[in-house]
Kinemage of the C-alpha trace (Angstrom):
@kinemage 1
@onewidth
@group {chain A} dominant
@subgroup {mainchain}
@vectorlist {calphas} color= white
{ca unk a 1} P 6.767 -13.356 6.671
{ca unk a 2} L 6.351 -10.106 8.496
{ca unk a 3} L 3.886 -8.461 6.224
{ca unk a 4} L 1.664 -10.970 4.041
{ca unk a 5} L -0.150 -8.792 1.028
{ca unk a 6} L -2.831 -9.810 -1.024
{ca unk a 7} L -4.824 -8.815 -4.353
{ca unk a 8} L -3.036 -7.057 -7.054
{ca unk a 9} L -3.514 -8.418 -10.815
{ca unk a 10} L -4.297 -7.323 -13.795
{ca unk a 11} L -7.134 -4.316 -14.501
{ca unk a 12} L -8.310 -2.415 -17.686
{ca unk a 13} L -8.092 1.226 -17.832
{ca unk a 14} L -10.651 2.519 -15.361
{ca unk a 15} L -10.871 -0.419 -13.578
{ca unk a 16} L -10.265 -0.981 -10.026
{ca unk a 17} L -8.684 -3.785 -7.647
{ca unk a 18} L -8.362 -4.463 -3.775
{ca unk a 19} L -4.829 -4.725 -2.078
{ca unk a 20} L -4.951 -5.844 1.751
{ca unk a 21} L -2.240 -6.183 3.973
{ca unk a 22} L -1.822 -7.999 7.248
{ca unk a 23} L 1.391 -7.207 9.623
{ca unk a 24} L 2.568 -9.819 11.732
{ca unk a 25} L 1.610 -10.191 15.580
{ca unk a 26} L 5.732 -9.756 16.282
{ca unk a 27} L 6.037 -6.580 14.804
{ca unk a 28} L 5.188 -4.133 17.773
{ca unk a 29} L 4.445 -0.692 18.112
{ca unk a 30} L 3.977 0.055 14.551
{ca unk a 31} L 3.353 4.336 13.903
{ca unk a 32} L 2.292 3.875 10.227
{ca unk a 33} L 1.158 1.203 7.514
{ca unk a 34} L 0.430 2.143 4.003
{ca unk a 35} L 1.476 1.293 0.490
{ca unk a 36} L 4.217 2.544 -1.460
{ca unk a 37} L 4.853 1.229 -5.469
{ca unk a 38} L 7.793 1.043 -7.835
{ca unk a 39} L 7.456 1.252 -11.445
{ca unk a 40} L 10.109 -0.288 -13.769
{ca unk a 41} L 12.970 2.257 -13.692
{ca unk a 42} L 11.629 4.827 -11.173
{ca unk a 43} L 12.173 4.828 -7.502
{ca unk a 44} L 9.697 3.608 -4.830
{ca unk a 45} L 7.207 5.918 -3.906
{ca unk a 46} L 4.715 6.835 -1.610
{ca unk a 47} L 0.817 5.897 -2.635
{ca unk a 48} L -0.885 6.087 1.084
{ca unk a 49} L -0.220 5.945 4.088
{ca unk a 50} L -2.614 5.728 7.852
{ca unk a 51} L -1.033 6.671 11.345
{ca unk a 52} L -1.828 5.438 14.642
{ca unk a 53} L -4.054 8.990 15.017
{ca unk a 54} L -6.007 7.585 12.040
{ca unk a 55} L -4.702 10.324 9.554
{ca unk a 56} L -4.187 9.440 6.051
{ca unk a 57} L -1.749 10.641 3.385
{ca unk a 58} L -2.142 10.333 -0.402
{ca unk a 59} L -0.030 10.925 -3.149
{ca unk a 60} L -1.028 13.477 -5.498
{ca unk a 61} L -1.549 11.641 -8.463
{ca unk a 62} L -4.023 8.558 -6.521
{ca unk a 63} L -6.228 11.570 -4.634
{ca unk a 64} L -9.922 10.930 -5.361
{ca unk a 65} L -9.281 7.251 -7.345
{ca unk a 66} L -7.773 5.670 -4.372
{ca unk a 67} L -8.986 4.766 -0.759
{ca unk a 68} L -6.917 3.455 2.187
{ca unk a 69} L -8.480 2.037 4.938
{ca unk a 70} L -7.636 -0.119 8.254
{ca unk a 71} L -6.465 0.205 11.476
{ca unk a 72} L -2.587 0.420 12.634
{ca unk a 73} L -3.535 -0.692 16.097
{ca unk a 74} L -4.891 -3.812 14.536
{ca unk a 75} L -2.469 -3.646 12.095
{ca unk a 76} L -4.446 -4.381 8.894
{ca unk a 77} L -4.874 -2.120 5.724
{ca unk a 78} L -6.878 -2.220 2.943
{ca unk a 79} L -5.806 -0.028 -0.371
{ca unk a 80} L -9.245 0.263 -2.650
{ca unk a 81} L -8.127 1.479 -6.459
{ca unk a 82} L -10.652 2.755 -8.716
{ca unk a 83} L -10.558 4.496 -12.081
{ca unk a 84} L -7.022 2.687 -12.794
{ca unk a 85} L -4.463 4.209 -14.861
{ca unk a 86} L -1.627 3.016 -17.357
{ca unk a 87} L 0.309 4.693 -15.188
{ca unk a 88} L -0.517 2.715 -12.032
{ca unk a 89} L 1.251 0.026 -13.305
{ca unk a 90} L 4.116 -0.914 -10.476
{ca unk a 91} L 5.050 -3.450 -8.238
{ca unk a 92} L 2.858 -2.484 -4.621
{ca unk a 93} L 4.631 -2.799 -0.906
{ca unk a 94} L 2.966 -2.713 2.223
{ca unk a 95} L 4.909 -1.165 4.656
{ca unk a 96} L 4.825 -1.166 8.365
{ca unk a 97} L 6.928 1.712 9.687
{ca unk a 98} L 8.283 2.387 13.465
{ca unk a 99} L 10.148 5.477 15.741
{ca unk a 100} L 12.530 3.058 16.695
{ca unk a 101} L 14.948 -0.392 15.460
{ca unk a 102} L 13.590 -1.814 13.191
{ca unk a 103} L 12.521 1.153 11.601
{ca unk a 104} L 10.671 -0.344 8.688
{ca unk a 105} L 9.249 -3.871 7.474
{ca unk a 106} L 8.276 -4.491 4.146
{ca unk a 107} L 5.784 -6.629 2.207
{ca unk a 108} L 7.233 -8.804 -0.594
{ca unk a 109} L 5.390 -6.773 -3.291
{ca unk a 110} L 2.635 -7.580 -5.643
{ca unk a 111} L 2.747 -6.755 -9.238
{ca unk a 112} L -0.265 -4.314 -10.440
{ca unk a 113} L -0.683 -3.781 -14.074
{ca unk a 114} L -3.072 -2.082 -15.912
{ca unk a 115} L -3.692 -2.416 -19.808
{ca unk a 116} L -5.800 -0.436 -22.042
């Protein structure tokens, strides 16, 4: 397993939870880790994302609720949720991406849902 997540569950509305993601010593000269999520019957998106130069892109809709942190160069990442929405509700992947073969690895998922 190149990527091994962890956290994820089940939260009420407003809630939070912890996602953390580890990338594998044989994965080399990674440029980016971050999260991206999948909803049933919507494509996989971008939630955030950290670069080697430490800067850090958010979708729109998780600005000010959600918080990634980590290193690339130590290739751990943390994704902090707070104030959870319905609409949160995906499968997560931690991603590890590169500038050259293999461009991308990806985490196996973990299922987020949040309930009202």
């Amino acid at each position: 397993v190149e990527l091994v997540e962890s956290g994820g569950g089940l939260a009420q509305v407003g809630g939070s939870l912890r996602l953390s993601c580890t990338a594998s010593e044989r994965i080399i000269s990674i440029n980016t880790m971050g999260w991206y999520r999948q909803a049933p019957g919507k494509q996989r998106e971008l939630v955030a994302t950290v670069n080697r130069l430490d800067n850090i892109d958010y979708a729109d809709s998780v600005k000010g609720r959600f918080t990634l942190s980590g290193d690339v160069v130590k290739k751990k990442v943390y994704l902090q949720m707070n104030s959870l929405e319905p609409e949160d509700t995906a499968v997560y992947f931690c991603a590890a991406l590169k500038a050259v073969i293999p461009y991308d690895y990806w985490g196996q998922g973990t299922q987020v849902t949040v309930f009202s």
